[in-house]
N, C-alpha and C positions, 0 to 999 in steps of 0.2 A: 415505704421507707426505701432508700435509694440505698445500694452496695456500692461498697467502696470498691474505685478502679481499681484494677492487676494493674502494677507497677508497668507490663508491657504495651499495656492499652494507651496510658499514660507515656510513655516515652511515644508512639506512634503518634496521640494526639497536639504531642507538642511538635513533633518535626511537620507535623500537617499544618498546623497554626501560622509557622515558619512559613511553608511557602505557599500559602493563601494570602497571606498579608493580613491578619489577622486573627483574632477569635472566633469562635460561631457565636451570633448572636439573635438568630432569629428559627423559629418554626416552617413547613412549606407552608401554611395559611398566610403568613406571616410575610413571606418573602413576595406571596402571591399576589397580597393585599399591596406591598409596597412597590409591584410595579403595575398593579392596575390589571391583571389577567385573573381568571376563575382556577380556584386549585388546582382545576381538574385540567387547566391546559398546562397549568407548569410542572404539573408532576408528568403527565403524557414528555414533555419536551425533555426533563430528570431520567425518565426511561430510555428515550428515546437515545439517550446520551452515552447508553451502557451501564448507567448507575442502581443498586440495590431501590427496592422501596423503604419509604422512609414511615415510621411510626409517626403520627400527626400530632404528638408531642413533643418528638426528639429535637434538640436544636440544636441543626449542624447547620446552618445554612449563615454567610458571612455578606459582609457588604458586597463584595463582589461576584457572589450570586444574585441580589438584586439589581447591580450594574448592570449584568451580562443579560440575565432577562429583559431589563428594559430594552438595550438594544436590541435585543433579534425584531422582541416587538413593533420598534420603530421601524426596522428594515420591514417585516411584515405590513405596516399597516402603509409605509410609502410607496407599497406595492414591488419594492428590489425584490421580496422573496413571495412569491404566491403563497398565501395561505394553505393550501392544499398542501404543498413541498414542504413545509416549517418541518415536522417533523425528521423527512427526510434528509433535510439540510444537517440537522443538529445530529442525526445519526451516522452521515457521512463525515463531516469534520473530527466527530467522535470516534469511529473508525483510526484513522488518522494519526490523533493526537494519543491515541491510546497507546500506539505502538511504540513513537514519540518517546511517552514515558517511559515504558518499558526500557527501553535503551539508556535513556539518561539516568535512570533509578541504578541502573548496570554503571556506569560512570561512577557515579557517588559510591557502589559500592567498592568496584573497583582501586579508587583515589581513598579511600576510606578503611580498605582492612578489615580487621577485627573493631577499628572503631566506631562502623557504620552501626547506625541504629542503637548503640551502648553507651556511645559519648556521648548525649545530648548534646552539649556546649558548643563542641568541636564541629561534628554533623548540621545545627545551626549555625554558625559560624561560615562554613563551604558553603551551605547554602545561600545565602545574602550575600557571598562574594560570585559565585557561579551562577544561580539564577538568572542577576538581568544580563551577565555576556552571552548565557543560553537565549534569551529572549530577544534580543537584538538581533542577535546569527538567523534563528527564526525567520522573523521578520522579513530578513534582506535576502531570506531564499526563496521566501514565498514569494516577496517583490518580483524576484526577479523571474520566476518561473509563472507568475501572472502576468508579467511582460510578456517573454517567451510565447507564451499560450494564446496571450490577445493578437500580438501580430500578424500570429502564425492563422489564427480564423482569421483577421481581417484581410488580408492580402492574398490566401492561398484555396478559401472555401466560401461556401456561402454562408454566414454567421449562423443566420435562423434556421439551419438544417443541424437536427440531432443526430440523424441517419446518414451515412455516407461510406461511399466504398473505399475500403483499408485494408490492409494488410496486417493478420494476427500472426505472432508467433508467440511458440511456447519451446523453451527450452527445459531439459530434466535433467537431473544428472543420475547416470548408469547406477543402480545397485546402493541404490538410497537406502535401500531399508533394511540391506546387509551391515552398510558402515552404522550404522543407528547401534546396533548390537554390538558391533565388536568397536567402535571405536568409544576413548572415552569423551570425556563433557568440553574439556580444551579441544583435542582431538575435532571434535566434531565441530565444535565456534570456529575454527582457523579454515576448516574446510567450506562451510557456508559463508565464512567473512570472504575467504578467496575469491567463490565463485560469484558473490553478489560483487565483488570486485570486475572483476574482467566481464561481467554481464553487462552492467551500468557504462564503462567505458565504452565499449565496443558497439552498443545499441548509438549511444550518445556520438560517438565519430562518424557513423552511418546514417545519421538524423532522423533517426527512431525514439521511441519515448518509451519506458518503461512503464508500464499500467502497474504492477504488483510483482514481490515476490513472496510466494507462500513455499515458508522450507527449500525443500529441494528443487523446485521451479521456480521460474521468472518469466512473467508474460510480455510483452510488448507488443510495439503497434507502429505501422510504418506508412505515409501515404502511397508510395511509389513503391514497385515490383522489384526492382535495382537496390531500392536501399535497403529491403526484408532480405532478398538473398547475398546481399553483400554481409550482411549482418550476421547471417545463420552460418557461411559459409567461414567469413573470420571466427568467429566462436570456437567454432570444431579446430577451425588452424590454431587460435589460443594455448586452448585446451592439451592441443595436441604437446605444444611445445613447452610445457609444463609435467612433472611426474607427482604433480602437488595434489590437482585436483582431476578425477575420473571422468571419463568420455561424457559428452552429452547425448541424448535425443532429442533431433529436432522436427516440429513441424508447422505448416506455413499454410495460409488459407488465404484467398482472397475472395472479398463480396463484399455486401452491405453490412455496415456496421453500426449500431446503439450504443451511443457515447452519452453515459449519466454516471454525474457522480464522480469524477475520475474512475470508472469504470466501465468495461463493455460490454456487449451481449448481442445474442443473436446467433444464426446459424454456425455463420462462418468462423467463429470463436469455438464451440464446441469441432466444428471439423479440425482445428489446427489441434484441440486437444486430442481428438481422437488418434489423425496421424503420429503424437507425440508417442505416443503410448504402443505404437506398431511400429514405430521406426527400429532399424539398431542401431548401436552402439556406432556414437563418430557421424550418424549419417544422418541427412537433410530430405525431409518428404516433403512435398507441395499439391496442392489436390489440383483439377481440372484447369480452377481459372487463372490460376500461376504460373504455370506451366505453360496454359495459351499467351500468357503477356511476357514469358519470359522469351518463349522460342523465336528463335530466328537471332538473337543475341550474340556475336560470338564468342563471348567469353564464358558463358554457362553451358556445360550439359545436360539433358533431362534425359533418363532413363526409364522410360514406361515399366512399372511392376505389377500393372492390369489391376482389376480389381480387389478393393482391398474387402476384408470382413470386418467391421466396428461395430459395434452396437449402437444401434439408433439408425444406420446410414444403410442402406440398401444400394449395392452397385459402386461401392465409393471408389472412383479412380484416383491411384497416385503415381507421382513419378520422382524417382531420387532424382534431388539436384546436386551437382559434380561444377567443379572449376574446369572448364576447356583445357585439352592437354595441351 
C-alpha cells in the first residue's frame, strides 16, 4: 500500500514537472527498452550524470529521458562519441550543467521571495516565461564558444594533438578561509562574485581562457608566455586598485599539457598549484620554463628566489615575476 505524499514532496514534484515538460511516465527498464539499450547501460550513463539510483519500480523518467538517451546513442553508434568515452561524455557535460543549475535555481529564488517553492502557481508560471530565454541564452554561448574553440585549434595547433605545451595559471585569493569565518553569506557572494568578475575579464582581454573556478581560485590557461604574464601581472594591478576584494597569489607553469574534457592535467598544472600556495600576498611566481621564455623581454623582471620546497617536487626553482621599472 502506497503513503500518501508530504505536501512538500508534492510541491517539488510539481515544479519538476514544470520544467521537464512534462509528467514521469515511464520506469529505467522502461525508458531502456524505449531507446533500444540494456538497463544496465542506461542506468551506468543516469550515474554517470551525477544522478541518485533509482528503484526499478519508481517512475520518474519522462519523454525526454527517452529523447536524450536515444540521441547520445545515435551519436555513439555514428561513431561522433567512442564508445569507451560515453560515459565520460555524459559525466563531463553533467559536471557543467550542474553548476548551471545551481545558479539559476539562485535566480528563481532570488526573483521569487518567500514565494519560491510556496506558490506553486506563481513559481510555475516564471518558470514557462524564464526557461526558454534561459535556453536560448545557453545555446548562443555555447554557439559561440564552440566557435571560439574550433578556430582557435583549427588555425593556431594541431587538431589531433590532446597534449600540447601551455601555459597554467592558478590564482588564490589571501586569507580565504579567515573571510569564510568572519564574513557573513551576502558578505561572502559579493566577494567571490567580484573576483570571479575581474578574473574572467582580465584572462579574457589577455586571450587566455578560464578552465574552472573552485571557490577561492580560478584556473586558466594561456598559449603564449606574454599573455600568462600579462594576465597574472594585471590581476594583482586589479586587485590592487580595489579595497573590495583581498590580494591574490599567483602562480605560473609552463610545459606540456592534457586537455580532456574542458579540463587539464599533467605536471605542469600541479607545479603552477604548487607555486600558488608558496607565493605571497600581491606576488607572481613562475617556475624554470617561464622564466627561460620570458627573460630577455624588456618589460618583465624575474627575480630568482632559488629553490623552492613543495611537496611532490624535489629542487623546484622559482622566480617572482615584476613589471620592468
Amino acid at each position: 500500500m502506497f503513503e500518501p505524499r508530504n505536501e512538500p514532496a508534492q510541491r517539488g514534484h510539481e515544479v519538476e514537472e514544470t520544467i521537464l515538460g512534462g509528467p514521469p511516465r515511464y520506469t529505467k527498464a522502461q525508458v531502456a527498452a524505449a531507446a533500444e539499450v540494456p538497463v544496465a547501460r542506461a542506468e551506468q550513463l543516469w550515474q554517470a550524470m551525477g544522478f541518485a539510483h533509482v528503484d526499478d519500480d519508481a517512475v520518474v523518467f519522462t519523454d525526454a529521458d527517452v529523447a536524450a538517451l536515444r540521441a547520445l546513442v545515435e551519436l555513439v553508434s555514428a561513431q561522433v562519441i567512442p564508445p569507451e568515452l560515453e560515459s565520460a561524455v555524459a559525466r563531463s557535460l553533467a559536471q557543467t550543467m550542474s553548476r548551471l543549475a545551481e545558479w539559476q535555481v539562485g535566480i528563481f529564488r532570488s526573483l521569487l521571495g518567500d514565494k519560491f517553492a510556496v506558490d506553486i502557481e506563481t513559481t510555475a508560471q516564471v518558470a514557462e516565461v524564464i526557461l526558454p530565454v534561459m535556453e536560448r541564452m545557453q545555446g548562443y554561448v555555447w554557439r559561440r564558444h564552440l566557435a571560439a574553440t574550433a578556430a582557435r585549434e583549427l588555425t593556431e595547433r594541431d587538431p589531433g594533438a590532446d597534449e600540447r605545451v601551455q601555459v597554467i595559471g592558478f590564482a588564490d585569493i589571501v586569507g580565504y578561509t579567515r573571510l569564510i569565518r568572519d564574513f557573513t553569506e551576502l558578505e561572502l557572494a559579493r566577494l567571490i562574485d567580484g573576483f570571479e568578475e575581474v578574473a574572467t575579464r582580465v584572462v579574457a582581454e589577455n586571450r587566455g581562457r578560464v578552465v574552472k573556478t573552485v571557490g577561492d581560485e580560478v584556473l586558466f590557461v594561456t598559449d603564449t608566455a606574454p599573455e600568462a604574464a600579462e594576465i597574472a601581472l594585471a590581476l594583482n594591478e586589479e586587485i590592487a586598485r580595489t579595497d573590495l576584494l583581498p590580494p591574490l597569489r599567483i602562480g605560473l607553469a609552463m610545459g606540456p599539457v592534457l586537455a580532456r574534457f574542458g579540463d587539464v592535467y599533467g605536471s605542469t598544472v600541479n607545479i603552477a598549484s604548487r607555486l600558488t600556495s608558496v607565493a605571497r600576498p600581491a606576488s607572481v611566481l613562475v617556475d624554470r620554463e617561464l622564466a627561460a621564455a620570458l627573460r630577455g623581454r624588456p618589460e618583465y623582471q624575474l627575480i630568482s628566489i632559488g629553490p623552492t620546497k613543495v611537496q611532490g617536487f624535489r629542487g623546484l626553482r622559482a622566480w617572482a615575476l615584476r613589471r620592468a621599472s
